[in-house]
N, CA, C and O atoms as CSV, one atom per row, in Angstrom:
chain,resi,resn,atom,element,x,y,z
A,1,UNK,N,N,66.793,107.340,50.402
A,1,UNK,CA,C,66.255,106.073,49.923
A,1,UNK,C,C,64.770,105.982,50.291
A,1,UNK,O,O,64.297,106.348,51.367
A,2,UNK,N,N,64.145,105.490,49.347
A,2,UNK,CA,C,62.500,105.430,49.644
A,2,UNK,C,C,62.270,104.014,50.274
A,2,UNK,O,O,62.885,102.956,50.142
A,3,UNK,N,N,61.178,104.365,51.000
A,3,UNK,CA,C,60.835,103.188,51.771
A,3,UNK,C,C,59.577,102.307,50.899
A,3,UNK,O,O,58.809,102.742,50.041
A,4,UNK,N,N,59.684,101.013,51.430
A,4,UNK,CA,C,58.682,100.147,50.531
A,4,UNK,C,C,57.314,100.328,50.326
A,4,UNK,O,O,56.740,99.801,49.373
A,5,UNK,N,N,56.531,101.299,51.455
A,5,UNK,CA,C,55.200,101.962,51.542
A,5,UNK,C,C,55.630,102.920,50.752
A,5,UNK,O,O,54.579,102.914,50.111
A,6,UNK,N,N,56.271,103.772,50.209
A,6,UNK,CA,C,56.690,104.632,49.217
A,6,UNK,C,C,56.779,104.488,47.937
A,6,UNK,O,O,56.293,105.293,47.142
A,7,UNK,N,N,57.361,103.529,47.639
A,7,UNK,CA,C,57.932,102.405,46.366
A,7,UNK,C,C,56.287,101.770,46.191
A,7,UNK,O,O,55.753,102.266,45.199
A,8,UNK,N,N,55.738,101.174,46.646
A,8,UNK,CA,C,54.431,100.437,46.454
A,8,UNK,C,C,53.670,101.755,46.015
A,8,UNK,O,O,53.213,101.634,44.879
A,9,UNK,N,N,53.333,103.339,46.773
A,9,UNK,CA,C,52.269,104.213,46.926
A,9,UNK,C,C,52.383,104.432,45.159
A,9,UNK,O,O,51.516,104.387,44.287
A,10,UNK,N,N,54.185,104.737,45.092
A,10,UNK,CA,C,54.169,105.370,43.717
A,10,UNK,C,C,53.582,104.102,42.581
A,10,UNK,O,O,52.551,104.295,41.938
A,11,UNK,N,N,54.164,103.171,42.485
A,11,UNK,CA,C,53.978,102.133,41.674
A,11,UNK,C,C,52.385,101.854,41.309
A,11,UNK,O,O,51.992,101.679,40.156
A,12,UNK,N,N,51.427,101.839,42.624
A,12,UNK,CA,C,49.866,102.279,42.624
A,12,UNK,C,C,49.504,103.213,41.709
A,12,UNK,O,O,48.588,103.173,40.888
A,13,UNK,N,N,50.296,104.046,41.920
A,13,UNK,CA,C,49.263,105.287,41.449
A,13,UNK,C,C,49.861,105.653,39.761
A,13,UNK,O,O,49.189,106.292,38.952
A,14,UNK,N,N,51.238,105.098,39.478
A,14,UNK,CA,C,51.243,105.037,37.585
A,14,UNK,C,C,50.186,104.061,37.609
A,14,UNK,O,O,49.263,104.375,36.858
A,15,UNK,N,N,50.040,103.107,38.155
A,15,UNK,CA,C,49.113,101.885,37.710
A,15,UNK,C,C,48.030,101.770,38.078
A,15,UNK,O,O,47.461,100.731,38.410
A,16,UNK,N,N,47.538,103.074,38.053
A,16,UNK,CA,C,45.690,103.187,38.724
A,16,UNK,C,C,44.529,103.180,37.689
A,16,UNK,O,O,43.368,102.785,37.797
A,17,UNK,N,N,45.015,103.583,36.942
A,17,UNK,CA,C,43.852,103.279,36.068
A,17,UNK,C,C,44.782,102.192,34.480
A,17,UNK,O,O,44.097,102.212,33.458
A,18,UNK,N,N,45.583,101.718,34.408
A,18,UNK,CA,C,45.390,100.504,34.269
A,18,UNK,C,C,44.746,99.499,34.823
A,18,UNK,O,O,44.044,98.763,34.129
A,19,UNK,N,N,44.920,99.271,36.477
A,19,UNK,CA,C,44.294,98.130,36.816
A,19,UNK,C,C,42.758,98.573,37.188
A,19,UNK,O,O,42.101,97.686,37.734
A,20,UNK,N,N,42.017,99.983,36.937
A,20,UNK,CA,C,40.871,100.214,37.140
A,20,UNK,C,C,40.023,99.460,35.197
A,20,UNK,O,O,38.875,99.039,35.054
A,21,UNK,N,N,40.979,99.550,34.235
A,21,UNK,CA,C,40.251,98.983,33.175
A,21,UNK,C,C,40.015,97.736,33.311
A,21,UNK,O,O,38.898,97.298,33.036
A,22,UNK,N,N,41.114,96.847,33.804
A,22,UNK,CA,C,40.940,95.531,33.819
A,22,UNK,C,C,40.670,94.728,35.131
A,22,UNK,O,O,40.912,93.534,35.308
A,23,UNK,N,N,40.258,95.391,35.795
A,23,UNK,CA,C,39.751,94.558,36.949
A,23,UNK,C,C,38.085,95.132,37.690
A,23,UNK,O,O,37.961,96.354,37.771
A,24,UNK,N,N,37.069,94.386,38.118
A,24,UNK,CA,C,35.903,95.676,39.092
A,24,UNK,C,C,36.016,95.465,40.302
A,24,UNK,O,O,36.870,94.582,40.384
A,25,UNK,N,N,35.564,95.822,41.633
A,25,UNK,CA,C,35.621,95.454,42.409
A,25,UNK,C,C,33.891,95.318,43.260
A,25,UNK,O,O,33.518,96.423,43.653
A,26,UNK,N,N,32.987,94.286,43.527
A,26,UNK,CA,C,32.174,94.599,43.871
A,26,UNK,C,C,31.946,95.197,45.257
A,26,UNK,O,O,32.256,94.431,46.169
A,27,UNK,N,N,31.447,96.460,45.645
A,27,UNK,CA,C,30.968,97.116,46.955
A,27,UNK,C,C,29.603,96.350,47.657
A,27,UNK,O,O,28.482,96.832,47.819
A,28,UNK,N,N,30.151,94.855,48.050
A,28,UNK,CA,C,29.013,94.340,48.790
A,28,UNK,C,C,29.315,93.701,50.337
A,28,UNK,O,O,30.419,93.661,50.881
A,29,UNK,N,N,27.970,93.190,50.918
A,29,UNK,CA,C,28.483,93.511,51.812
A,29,UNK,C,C,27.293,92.083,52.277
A,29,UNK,O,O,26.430,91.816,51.440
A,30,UNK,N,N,27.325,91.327,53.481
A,30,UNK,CA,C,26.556,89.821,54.003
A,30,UNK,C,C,26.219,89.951,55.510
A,30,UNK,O,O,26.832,90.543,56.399
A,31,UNK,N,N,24.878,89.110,55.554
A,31,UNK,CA,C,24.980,88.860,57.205
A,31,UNK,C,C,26.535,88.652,57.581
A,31,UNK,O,O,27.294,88.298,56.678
A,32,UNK,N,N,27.014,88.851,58.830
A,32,UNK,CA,C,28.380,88.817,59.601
A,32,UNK,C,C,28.389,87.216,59.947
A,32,UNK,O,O,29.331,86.502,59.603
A,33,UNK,N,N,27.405,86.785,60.565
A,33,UNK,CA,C,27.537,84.970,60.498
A,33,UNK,C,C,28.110,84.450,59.221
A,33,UNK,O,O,29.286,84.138,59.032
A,34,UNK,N,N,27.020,84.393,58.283
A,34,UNK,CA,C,27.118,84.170,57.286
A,34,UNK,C,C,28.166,84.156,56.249
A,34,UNK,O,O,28.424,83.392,55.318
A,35,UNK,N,N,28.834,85.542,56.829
A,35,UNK,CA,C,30.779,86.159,55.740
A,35,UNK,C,C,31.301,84.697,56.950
A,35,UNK,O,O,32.082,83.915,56.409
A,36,UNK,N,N,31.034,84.446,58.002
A,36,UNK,CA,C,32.048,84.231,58.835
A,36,UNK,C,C,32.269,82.700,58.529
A,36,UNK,O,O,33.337,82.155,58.807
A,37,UNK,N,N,31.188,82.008,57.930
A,37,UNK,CA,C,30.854,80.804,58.450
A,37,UNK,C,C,31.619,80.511,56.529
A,37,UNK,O,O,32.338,79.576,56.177
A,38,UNK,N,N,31.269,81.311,55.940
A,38,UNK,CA,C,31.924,81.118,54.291
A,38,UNK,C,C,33.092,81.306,54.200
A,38,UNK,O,O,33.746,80.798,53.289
A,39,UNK,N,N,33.664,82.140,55.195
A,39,UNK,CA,C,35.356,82.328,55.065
A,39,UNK,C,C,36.229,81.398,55.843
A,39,UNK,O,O,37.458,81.393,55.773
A,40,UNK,N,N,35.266,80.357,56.831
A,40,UNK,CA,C,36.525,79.488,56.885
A,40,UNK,C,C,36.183,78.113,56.129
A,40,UNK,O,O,37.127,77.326,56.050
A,41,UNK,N,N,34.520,77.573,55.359
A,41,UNK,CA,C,34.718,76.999,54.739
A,41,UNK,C,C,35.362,77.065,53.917
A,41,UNK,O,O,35.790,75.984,53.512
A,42,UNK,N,N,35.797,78.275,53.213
A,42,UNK,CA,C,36.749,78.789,51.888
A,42,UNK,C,C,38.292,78.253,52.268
A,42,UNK,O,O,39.061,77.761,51.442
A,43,UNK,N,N,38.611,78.470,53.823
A,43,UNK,CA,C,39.989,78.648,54.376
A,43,UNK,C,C,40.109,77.337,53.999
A,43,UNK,O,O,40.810,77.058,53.027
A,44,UNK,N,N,39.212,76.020,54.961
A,44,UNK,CA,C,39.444,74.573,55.337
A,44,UNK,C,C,39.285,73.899,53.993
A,44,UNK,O,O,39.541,72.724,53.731
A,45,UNK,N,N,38.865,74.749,53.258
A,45,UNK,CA,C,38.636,73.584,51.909
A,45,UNK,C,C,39.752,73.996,50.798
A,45,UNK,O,O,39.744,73.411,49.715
A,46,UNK,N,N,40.901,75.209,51.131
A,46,UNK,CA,C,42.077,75.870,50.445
A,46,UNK,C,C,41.089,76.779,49.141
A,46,UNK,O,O,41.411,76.792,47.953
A,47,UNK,N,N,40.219,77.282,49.552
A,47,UNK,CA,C,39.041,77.611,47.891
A,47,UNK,C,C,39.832,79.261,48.430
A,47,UNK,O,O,40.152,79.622,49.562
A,48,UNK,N,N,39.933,79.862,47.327
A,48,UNK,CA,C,39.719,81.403,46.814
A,48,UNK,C,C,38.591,81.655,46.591
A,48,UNK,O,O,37.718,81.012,46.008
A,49,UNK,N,N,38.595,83.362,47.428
A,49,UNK,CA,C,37.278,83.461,46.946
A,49,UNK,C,C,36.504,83.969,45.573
A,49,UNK,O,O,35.331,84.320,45.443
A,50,UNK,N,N,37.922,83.859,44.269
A,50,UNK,CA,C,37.544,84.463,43.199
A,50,UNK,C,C,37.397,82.985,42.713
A,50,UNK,O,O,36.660,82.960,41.727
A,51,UNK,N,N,37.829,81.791,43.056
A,51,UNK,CA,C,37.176,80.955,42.721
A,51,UNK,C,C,35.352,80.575,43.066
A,51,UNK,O,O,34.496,79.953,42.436
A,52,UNK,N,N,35.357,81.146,44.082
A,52,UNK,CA,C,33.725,80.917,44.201
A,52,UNK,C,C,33.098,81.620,43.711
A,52,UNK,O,O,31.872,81.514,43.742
A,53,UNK,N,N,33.702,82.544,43.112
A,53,UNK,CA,C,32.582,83.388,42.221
A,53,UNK,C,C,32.390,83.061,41.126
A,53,UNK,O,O,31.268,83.273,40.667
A,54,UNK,N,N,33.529,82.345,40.190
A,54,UNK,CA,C,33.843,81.739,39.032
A,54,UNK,C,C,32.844,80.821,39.141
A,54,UNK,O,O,31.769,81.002,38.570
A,55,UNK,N,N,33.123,79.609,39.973
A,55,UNK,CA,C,32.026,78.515,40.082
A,55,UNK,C,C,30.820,78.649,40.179
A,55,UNK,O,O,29.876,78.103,39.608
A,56,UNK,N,N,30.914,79.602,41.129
A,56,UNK,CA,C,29.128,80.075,41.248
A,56,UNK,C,C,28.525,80.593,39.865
A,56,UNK,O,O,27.445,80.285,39.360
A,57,UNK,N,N,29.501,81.459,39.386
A,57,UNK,CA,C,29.330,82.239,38.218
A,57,UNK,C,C,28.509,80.978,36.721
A,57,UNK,O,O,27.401,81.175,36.224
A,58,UNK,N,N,29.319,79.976,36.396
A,58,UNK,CA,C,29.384,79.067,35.980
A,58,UNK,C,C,27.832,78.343,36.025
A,58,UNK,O,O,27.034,78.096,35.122
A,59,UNK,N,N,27.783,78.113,37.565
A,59,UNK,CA,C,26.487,77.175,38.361
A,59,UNK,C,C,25.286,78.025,37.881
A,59,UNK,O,O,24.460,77.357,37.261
A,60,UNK,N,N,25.062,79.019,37.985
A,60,UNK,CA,C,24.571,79.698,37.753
A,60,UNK,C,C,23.788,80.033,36.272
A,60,UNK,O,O,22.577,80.243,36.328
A,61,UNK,N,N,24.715,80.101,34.480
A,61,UNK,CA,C,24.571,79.771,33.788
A,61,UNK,C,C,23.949,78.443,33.359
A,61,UNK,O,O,22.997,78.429,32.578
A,62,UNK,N,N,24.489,77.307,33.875
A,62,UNK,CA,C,23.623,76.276,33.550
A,62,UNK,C,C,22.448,76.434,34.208
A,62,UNK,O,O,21.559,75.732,33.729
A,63,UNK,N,N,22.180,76.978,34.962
A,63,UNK,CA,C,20.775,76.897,35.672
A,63,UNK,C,C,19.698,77.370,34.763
A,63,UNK,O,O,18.583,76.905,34.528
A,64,UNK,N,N,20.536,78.772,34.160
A,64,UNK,CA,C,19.544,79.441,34.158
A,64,UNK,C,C,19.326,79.385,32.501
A,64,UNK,O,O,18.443,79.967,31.871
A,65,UNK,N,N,20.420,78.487,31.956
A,65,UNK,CA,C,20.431,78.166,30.445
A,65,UNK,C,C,19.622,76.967,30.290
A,65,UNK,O,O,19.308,76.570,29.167
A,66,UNK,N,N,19.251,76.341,31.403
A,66,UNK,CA,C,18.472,75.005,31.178
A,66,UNK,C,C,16.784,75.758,31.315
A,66,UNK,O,O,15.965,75.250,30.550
A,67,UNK,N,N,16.343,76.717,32.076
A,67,UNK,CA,C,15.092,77.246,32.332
A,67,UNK,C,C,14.657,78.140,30.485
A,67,UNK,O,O,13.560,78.698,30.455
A,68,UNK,N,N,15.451,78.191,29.265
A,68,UNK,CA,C,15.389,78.979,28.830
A,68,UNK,C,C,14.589,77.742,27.811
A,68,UNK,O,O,14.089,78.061,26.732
């Protein structure tokens, strides 16, 4: 019988480049205060952080659609 780290490894790897088309992942990286002090406003306020990118994402457009 396979174990669940087994069952998950295989299931990954048929599904590796499916979820490499539809998803990116950005390689970035913040002052350490700064990650620290955003990840528990994120925690205390229940926010995801793919919601703050959305919003930001968003905030961002109007900004820069009103300068045009």
């Amino acid at each position: 019988m396979m174990t669940k780290k087994e069952i998950d490894k295989r299931y990954e790897d048929r599904h590796k480049e499916e979820r490499k088309a539809a998803h990116a992942v950005w390689g970035t990286s913040m002052n350490r205060e700064d990650f620290d002090k955003l990840n528990k406003f994120l925690k205390d306020n229940g926010i995801k952080k793919i919601e703050l990118i959305y919003v930001g994402w968003q905030a961002l457009q109007e900004q820069y659609k009103n300068k045009q």
